[in-house]
N, C-alpha and C positions, 0 to 999 in steps of 0.2 A: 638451500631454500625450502626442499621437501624435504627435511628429514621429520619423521615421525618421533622424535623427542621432544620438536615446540609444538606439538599437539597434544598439551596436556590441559589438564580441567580449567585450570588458571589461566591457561593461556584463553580457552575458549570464553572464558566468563568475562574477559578485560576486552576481549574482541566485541564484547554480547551487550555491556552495559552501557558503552555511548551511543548503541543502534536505539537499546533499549527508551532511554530518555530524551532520544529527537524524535522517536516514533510519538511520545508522552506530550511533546515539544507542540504536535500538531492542533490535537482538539484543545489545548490551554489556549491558544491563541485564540480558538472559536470561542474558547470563552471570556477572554477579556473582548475581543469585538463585542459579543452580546451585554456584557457590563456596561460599556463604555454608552452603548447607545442605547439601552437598559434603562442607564439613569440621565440622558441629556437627553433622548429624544421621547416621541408618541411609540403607542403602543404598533401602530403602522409602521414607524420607522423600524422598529426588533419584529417585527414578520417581514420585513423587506428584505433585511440580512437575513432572515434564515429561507427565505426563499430562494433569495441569491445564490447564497452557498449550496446549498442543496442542487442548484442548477452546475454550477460550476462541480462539485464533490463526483456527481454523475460523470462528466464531459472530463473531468482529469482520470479520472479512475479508467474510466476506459484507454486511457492513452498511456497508464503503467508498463505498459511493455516497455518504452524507452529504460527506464531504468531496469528491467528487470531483464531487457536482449543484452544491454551493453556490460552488465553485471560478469554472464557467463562469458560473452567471447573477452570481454579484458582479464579476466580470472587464467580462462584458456592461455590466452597471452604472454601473463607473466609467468607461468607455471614455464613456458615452451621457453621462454628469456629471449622472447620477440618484442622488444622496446618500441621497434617500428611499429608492427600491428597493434600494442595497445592502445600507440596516438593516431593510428589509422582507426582504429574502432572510437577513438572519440568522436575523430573526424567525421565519420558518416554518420553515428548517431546522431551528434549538433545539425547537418544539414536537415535529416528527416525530423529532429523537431521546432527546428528552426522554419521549416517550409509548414510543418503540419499548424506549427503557431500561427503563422503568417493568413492558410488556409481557415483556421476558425474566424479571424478577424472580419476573412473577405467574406466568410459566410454567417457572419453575427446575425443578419438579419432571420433569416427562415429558420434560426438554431434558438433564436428567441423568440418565434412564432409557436415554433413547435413547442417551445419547455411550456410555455405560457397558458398554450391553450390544454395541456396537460394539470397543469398546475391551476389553484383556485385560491386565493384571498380575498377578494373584495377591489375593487376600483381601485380606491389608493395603495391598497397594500401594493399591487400589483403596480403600477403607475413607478412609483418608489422601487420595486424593487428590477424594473425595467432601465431606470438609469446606474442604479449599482451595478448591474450585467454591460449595458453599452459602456461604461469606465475601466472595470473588471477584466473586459474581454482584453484589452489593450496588452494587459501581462501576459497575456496567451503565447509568445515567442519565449520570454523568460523564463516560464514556468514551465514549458516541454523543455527547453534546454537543461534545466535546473535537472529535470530527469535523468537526463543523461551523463549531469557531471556528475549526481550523486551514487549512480550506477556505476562510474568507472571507482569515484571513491570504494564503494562495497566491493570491486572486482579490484582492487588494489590490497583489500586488506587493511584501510585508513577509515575506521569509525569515526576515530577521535577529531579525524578532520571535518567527517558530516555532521557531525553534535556540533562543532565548532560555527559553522554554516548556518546549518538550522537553528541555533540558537541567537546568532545575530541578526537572519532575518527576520525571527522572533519578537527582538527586543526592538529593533525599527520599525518593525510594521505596527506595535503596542504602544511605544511613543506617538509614532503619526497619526495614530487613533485618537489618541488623550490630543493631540494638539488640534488633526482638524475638526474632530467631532466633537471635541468638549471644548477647546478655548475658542476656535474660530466658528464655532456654531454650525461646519457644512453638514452636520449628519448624513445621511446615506452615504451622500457623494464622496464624504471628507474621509469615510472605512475605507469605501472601494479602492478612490487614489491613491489611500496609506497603504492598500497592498498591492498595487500596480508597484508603487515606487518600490517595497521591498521585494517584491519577486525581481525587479532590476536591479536594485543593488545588490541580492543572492545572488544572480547570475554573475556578476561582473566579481563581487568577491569571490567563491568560489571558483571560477575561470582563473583569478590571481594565483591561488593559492594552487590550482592543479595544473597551471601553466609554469610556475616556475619548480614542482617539483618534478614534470617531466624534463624539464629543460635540465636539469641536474643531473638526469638518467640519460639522455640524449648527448654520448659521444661523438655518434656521426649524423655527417648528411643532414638537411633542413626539418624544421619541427615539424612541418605539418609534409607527408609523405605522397603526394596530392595523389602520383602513379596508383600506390595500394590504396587509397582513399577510394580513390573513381574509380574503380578493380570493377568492371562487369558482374563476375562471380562471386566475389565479396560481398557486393552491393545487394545483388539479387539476394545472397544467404539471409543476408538482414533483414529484408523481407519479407522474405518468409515467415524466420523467425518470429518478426514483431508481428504479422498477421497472426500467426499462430496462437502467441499469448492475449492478443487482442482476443480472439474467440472465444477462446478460455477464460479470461477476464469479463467477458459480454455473459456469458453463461452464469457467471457466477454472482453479479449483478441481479440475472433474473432471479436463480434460486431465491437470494435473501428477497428483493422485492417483495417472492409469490409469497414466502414466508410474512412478511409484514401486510401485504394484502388479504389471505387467508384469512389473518387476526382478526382484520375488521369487522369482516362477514360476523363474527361470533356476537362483537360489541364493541365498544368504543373502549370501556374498561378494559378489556381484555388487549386492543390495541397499545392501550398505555402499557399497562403491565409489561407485553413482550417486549416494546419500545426501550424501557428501563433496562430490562434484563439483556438486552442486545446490549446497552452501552458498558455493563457487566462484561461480557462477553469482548468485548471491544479492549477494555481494560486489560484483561487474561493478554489478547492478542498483540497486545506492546511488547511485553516477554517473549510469547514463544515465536514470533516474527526475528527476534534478536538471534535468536540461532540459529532461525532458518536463514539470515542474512549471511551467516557467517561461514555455515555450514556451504553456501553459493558461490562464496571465495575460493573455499579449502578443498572442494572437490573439483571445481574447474581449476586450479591452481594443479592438484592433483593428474588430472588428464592430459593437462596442455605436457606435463613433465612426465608422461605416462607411468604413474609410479603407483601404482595400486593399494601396496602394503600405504600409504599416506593417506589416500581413497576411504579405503575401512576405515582406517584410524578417525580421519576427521569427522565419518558419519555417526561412526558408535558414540565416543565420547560427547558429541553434540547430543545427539539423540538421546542417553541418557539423561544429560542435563536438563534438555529439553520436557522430557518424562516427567523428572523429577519438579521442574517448576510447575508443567502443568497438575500432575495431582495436589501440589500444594495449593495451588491458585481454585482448584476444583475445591478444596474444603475448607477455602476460606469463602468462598461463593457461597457454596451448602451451610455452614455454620453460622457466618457472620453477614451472610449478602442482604441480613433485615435490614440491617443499621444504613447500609448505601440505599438500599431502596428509601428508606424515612427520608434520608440527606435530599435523596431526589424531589421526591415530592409528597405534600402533605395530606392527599387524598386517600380517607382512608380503605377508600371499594378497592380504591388498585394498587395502596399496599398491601391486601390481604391475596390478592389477584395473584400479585407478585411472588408471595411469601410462599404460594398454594408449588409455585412451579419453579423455585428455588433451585430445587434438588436437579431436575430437568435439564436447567443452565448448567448445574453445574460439569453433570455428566456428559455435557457437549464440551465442556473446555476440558474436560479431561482427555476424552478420544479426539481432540482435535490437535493434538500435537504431530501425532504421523502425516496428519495431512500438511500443516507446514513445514516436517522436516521433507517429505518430498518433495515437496513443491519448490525447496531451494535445492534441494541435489541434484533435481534436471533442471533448471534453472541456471545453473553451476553449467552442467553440460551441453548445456542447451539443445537439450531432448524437446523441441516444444510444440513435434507434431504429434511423437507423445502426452502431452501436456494438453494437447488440444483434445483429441480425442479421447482420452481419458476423462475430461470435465464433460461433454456426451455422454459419455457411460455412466458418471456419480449422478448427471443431474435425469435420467432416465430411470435409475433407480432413485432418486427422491421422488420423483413422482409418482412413481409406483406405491413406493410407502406411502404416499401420503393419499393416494386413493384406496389403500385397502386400510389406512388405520382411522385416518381422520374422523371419517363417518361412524369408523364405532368405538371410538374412544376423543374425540372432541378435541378441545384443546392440546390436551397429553397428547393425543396421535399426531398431531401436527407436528410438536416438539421432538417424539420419537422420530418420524420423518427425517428432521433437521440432523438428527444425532445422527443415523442411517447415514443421510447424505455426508456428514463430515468424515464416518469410517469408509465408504462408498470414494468418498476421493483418495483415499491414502491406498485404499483396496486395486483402484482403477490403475493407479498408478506403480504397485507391485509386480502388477502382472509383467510392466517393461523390465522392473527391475534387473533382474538376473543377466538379461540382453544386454544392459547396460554396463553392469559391471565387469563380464567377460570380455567388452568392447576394451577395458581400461588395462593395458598392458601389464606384468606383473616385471616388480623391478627386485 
């Protein structure tokens, strides 16, 4: 299962391209919701959705750890050829996001207080975008579980099965849109529900498809392992874990935030500009998030099998790859990223805004590749008080950069900042490395 022959380029790139296009999967659907209600509803109704989402984008985001704890210890798992603990790590994950879902529902109220009085549209934007959130919230069980199964899929080694996933509830939740929002006229209401019902039917399809391929692998003794499930020490490990990347996640929330608030301070111009150029940036990160997904597999797979020489192998050749996409992604940003900014928008202050700090962008996707391949190879290990404290040290040095440059080089300094911060993660995160890899037995 570890040998270091099926870790080759080929293999990593076939691993890399279904993570690649359900990652793609996500903001297309943000943009058929916006079409849909685009052209059937008021201009209130398309700020309601993107109020919405933006509340929800925030409140999911932080609760990625599920997928990204369950990632390493199932990878650990099947590396070790403990079939039990992999359906035990499903096990606990499903409850902790099955209870944390259950937890947002009960606390919908003061979580839509708080977004609300943070957030500003106007009477009805807001009004509107209050019932999309009380409908919305409902998927809140679905959608932390989803986490969780998509985690074991990436700790399995089964892209091809979360592209498969992600892609139908894609195509469900874009139908339901066209029907309740456009034929049956419920605008807000009829988005929200259309993705309430697909995050339930994701759950329920994936759960199919990961329930009867464990059942397949499952020789002995009952599916669900309840003893190692309820494990005291298990239990507690996981949480840990998930706090940990939870922190690290909250941190890293704020960086980009300060980053888009800074902006504004300068102008509004200037806010659009970066706005665009992040969604650039955004784009790059579909790619190289592909290999750090994979690379999260092959070295937890690596460890649980304590095989070293497998270790290396998967990080290098990932990492090259990884390299190699991002500087190509860095000079089609620099060369060609006018023509995405025009597509964006027709204003011409903040295409020239945009065009001004091009190169900027690009040279963030370019050093930001070390940062997502570390970030899946403890990931993979689940190093993640590592991980934790390491985002304290990147976002400590962002700030700093951004107090010694900001002020005397403006915009560019703020940008440079960002760039810092991106080497500053990869950087934070070296310093375990070496700890890490003598940790991984040599076979």
């Amino acid at each position: 299962m570890t040998s270091t022959q099926s870790i080759s380029y080929g293999f990593i790139l076939r691993k890399s391209w279904p993570i690649i296009l359900a990652n793609a999967a996500v903001p297309l659907l943000g943009l058929v919701d916006t079409a849909v209600i685009g052209n059937v509803g008021s201009v209130a109704d398309l700020g309601a959705i993107a109020l919405g989402a933006l509340i929800f984008s925030f409140v999911y985001w932080s609760f990625g750890f599920l997928r990204m704890g369950t990632t390493g210890f199932t990878a650990q798992a099947v590396g070790a050829g403990d079939e039990e603990e992999v359906r035990a790590v499903l096990g606990r994950s499903l409850l902790l996001g099955g209870a944390l879902g259950i937890l947002l529902i009960l606390l919908q109220w003061p979580i839509s207080a708080i977004a609300f009085s943070l957030l500003s549209g106007g009477e009805q934007m807001e009004s509107l975008a209050q019932q999309y959130f009380s409908i919305r919230i409902w998927g809140a069980p679905a959608t932390l579980a989803n986490f969780a199964l998509m985690g074991l899929l990436i700790g399995m080694g089964n892209s091809k099965a979360l592209l498969i996933v992600q892609l139908a509830m894609n195509a469900l939740n874009i139908t339901l849109d066209v029907f309740f929002a456009g034929v049956l006229g419920w605008g807000v209401e009829g988005i929200a529900l259309g993705t309430v019902i697909a995050e339930w039917s994701a759950l329920l399809f994936a759960g199919t498809l990961i329930y009867r391929e464990l059942a397949r692998r499952n020789t002995l003794g009952s599916f669900w392992p309840k003893a190692r499930i309820l494990d005291v020490v298990a239990l507690n490990k996981t949480l840990v874990a998930n706090a940990d990347i939870m922190v690290r996640t909250l941190l890293m929330i704020f960086s980009f935030s300060f980053f888009i608030n800074q902006s504004a301070l300068y102008s509004g111009v200037i806010l659009a500009a970066n706005h665009i150029l992040m969604q650039l940036i955004s784009f790059a990160a579909f790619f190289l998030d592909g290999y750090a997904f994979v690379v999260e597999a092959l070295v937890g797979t690596a460890v649980g099998a304590r095989n070293r020489l497998y270790f290396d192998m998967a990080i290098k050749r990932s990492t090259v790859l990884a390299g190699i996409s991002a500087t190509l992604l860095a000079l089609l940003i620099w060369l060609f990223g006018e023509y995405a900014v025009a597509l964006l928008t027709d204003l011409e202050n903040v295409r020239a805004a945009a065009g001004d700090m091009l190169f900027l962008a690009a040279t963030y996707v370019f050093f930001s590749f070390g940062a997502f391949q570390l970030d899946g190879i403890f990931i993979g290990v689940s190093r993640t008080a590592q991980m934790r404290n390491a985002a304290f040290m990147s976002v400590g040095v962002f700030l700093f950069a951004w107090w010694w440059l900001a002020e005397r080089y403006g915009v560019s300094g703020l940008w440079w900042a960002m760039i810092i911060y991106v080497v500053a993660r990869a950087g934070a995160l070296l310093i375990y490395f070496p700890a890490l890899r003598a940790s991984t037995a040599a076979q």
